[in-house]
VEXPAKOL-697810 format. One record per residue (C-alpha): residue in three letters; x, y, z. Coordinates in steps of 0.05 Angstrom, whole numbers, padded with zeros to 5 digits, always signed. Example, Ala and Ser with C-alpha at 12.3 -4.5 7.8 and 13.67 -1.06 7.14 Angstrom:
<nodes>
Ala+00246-00090+00156 Ser+00273-00021+00143 
</nodes>
This chain:
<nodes>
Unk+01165+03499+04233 Unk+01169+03566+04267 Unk+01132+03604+04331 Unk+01126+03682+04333 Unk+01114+03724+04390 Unk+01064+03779+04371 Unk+01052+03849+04392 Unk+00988+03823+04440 Unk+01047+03769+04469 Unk+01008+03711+04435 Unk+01056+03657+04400 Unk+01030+03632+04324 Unk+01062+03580+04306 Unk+01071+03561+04231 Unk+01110+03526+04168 Unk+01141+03548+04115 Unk+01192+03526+04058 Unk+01226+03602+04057 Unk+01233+03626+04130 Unk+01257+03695+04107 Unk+01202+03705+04058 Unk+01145+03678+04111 Unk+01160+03721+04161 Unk+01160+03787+04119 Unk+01101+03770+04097 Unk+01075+03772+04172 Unk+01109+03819+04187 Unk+01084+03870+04122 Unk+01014+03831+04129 Unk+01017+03816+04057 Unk+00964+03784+04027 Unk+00988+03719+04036 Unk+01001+03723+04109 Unk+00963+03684+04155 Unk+00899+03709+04185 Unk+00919+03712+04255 Unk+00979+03752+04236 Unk+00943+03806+04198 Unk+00909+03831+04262 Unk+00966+03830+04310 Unk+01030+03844+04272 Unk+01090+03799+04300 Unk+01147+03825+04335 Unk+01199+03767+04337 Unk+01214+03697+04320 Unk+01229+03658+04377 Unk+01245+03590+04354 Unk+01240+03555+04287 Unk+01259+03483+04274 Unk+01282+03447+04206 Unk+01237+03384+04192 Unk+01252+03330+04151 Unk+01199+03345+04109 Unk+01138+03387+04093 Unk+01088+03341+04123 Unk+01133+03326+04179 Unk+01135+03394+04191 Unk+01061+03400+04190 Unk+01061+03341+04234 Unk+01106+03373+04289 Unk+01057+03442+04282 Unk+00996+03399+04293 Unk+01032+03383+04359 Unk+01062+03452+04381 Unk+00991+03485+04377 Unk+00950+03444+04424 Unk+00997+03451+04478 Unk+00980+03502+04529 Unk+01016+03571+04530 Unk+01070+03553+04592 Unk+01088+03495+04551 Unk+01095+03532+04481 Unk+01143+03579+04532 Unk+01188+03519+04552 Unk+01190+03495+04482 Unk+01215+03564+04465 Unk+01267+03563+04509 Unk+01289+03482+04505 Unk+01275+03470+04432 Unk+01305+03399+04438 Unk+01252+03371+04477 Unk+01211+03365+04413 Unk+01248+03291+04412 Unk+01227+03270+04482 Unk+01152+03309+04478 Unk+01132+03277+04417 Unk+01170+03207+04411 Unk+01113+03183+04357 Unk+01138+03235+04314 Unk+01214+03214+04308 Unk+01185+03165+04256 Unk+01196+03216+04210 Unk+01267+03241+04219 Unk+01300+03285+04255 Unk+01272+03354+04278 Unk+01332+03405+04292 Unk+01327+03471+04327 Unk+01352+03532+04290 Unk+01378+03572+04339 Unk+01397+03656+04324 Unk+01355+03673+04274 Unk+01325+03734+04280 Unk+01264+03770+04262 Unk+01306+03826+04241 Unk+01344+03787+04192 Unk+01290+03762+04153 Unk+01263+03832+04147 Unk+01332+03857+04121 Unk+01335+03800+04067 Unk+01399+03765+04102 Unk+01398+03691+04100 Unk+01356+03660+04144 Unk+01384+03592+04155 Unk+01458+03613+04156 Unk+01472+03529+04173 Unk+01425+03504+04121 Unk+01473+03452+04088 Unk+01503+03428+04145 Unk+01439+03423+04192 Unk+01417+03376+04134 Unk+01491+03337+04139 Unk+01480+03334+04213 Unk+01407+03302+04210 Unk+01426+03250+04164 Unk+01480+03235+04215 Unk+01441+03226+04270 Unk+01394+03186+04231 Unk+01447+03133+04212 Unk+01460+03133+04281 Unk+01399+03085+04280 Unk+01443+03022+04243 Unk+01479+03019+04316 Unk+01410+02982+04338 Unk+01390+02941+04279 Unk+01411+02872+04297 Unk+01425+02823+04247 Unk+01425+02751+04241 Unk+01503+02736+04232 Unk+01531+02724+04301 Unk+01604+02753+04333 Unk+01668+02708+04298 Unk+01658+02675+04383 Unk+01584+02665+04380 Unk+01569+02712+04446 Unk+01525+02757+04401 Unk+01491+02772+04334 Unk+01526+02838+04305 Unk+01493+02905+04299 Unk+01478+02940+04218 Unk+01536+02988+04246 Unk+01589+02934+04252 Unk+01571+02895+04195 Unk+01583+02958+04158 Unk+01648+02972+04191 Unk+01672+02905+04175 Unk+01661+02893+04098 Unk+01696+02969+04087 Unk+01759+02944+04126 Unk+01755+02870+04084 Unk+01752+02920+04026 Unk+01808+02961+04047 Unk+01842+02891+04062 Unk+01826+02840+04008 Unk+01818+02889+03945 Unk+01882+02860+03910 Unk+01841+02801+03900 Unk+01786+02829+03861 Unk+01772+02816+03798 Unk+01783+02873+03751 Unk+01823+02938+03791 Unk+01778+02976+03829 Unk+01771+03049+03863 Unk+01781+03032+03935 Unk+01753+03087+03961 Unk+01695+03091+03927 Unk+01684+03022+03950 Unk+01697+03031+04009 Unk+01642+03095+04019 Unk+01588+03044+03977 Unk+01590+02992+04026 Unk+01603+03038+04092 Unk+01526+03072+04070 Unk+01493+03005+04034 Unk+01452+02979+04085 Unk+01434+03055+04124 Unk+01366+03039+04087 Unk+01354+02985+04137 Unk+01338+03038+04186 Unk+01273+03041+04153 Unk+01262+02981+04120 Unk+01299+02927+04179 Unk+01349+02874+04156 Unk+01320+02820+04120 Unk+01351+02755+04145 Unk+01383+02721+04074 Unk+01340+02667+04078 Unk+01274+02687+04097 Unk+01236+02676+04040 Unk+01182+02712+04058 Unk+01217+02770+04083 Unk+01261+02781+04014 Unk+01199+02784+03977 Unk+01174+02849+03995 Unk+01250+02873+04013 Unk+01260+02909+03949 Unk+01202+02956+03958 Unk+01222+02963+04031 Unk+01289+02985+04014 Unk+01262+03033+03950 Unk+01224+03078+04012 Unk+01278+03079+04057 Unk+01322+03098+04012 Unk+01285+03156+03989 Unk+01270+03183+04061 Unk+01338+03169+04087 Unk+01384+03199+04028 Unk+01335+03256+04023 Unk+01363+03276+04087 Unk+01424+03299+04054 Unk+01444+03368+04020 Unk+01421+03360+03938 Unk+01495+03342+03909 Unk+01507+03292+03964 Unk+01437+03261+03960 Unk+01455+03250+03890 Unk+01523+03220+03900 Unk+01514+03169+03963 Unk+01435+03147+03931 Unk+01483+03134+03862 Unk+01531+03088+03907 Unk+01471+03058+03938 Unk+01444+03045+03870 Unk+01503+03023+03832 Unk+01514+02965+03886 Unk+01441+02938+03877 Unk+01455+02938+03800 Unk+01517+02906+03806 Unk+01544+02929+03748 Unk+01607+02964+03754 Unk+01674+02928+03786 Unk+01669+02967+03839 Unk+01593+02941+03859 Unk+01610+02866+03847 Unk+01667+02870+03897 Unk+01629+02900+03944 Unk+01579+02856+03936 Unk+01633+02801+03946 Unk+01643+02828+04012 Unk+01580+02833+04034 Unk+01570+02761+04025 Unk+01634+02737+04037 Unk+01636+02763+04110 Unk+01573+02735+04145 Unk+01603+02665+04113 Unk+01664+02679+04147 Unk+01631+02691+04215 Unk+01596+02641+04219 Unk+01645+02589+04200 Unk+01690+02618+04256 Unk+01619+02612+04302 Unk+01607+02536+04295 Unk+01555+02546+04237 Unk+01512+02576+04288 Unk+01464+02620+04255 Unk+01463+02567+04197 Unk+01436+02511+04253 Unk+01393+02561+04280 Unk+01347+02571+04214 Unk+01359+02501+04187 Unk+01401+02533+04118 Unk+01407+02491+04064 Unk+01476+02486+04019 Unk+01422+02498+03956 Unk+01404+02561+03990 Unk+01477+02593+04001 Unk+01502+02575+03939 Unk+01437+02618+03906 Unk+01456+02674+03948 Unk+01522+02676+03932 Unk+01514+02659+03854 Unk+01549+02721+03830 Unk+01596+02720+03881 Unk+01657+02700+03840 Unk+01646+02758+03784 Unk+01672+02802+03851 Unk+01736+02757+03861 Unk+01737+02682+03832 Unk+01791+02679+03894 Unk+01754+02692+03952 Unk+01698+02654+03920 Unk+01748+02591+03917 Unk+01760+02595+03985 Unk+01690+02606+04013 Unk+01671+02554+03976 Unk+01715+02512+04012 Unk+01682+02537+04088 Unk+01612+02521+04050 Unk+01627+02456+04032 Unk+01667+02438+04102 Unk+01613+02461+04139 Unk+01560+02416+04099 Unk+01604+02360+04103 Unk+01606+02371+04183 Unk+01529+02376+04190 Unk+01524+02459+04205 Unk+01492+02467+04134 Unk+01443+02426+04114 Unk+01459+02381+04045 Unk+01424+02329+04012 Unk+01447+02267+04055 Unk+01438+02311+04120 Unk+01355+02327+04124 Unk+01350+02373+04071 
</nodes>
């Protein structure tokens, strides 16, 4: 999304895929230039922005031209206030100001968005930033507070780092590590879905199809690829490295909650039946930890925090 000053002082403001290409065709008023631009040839770009998509960019456009000319000025000159002037539009991603691009380099060919790949990097970074206020169910290990999407994520890629010895089949820590640090940065767009909320899981999987699309897409090509592959690997749970890391993403919330007085279990009434279907597969990540969870599960059912069959269920 771009504005140009032209020779009459007017800004146009407009989108385009190829920056460097759009604005020569102003500039040469080539067929294909916009109408506007045809009758009052443009003398610079002032400010463009990278959107996180076409429509978005469209979106942001739609915006930028019904605001009057001193605030189209401002804009120019304090790009980031597209966050704070148009908060309904941060819905779609992040908007990031390009800032030093010339006119004068997209006549002369040069490239236009000198910081393409990492002003994609960046956005998807600030995105994830997002998980920080996603709150999920599992509460502290001391029961003051539930965690955050951010420390859950933290926590299952030190366990990794921690408890790999005990997996299964060898694994590349690493890699596991990076699949379960990124899992759940979906949840941005689709929210956690509490483990046993029936209602909620049946319309998680299309939730989390969406998010990850949008969210990933953020990313340069080859990295899109790679971390949407990790993200996909763990849901198929296929590979040695997926069914650990699936271990530990079941295994922990299990663990704080034990060391919480059952308290998120009492809170939603949880059945034994209904832990022991989550955490079916569990043991094909390690049959070790599963052992000794198993062990919490069944102390904590015995002492009334999980509901069993002679305690209501």
């Amino acid at each position: 999304m771009y504005m140009v000053r032209c020779e009459d002082t007017s800004i146009y403001t407009g989108i385009a895929r190829d920056l460097g290409r759009r604005m020569r065709e102003h500039y040469y008023r080539k067929k294909s230039a916009a109408k506007y631009t045809k009758s009052r040839r443009i003398q610079s770009l002032e400010m463009a922005w990278r959107a996180p998509g076409w429509a978005a960019a469209a979106k942001l456009e739609a915006q930028i031209k019904r605001l009057p000319r001193t605030k189209k000025e401002r804009l120019i000159r304090e790009p980031e206030l597209v966050a704070s002037w148009f908060p309904a539009l941060q819905e779609e991603g992040i908007y990031l100001p390009c800032r030093g691009i010339t006119l004068e380099d997209c006549l002369e060919g040069k490239e236009c968005m000198p910081m393409d790949r990492l002003e994609q990097q960046l956005s998807f970074l600030l995105e994830i930033d997002k998980q920080k206020e996603i709150i999920r169910q599992t509460y502290l290990a001391d029961g003051s507070r539930k965690e955050t999407d951010a420390e859950h994520a933290w926590h299952i890629a030190v366990m990794c780092m921690i408890l790999s010895e005990y997996a299964n089949e060898p694994i590349d820590v690493a890699r596991t590590v990076m699949m379960l640090l990124l899992h759940d940065v979906i949840e941005i767009d689709a929210g956690d879905t509490y483990a046993y909320d029936e209602a909620g899981n049946a319309t998680k999987k299309e939730r989390e199809l969406k998010g990850a699309e949008r969210i990933y897409g953020l990313l340069p090509e080859d990295q899109r690829a790679y971390f949407r592959g990790l993200w996909d690997e763990f849901e198929a749970m296929e590979t040695p490295e997926a069914k650990f890391a699936n271990a530990m993403d079941k295994i922990q919330p299990v663990l704080l909650t034990d060391r919480a007085g059952g308290k998120s279990w009492t809170e939603h009434g949880v059945r034994q039946e209904q832990i022991l279907k989550r955490n079916e597969r569990t043991h094909e990540g390690s049959g070790v930890l599963w052992d000794y969870i198993r062990n919490i599960i069944e102390k904590n059912t015995e002492g009334g925090f999980i509901r069993g069959e002679d305690n209501g269920a």
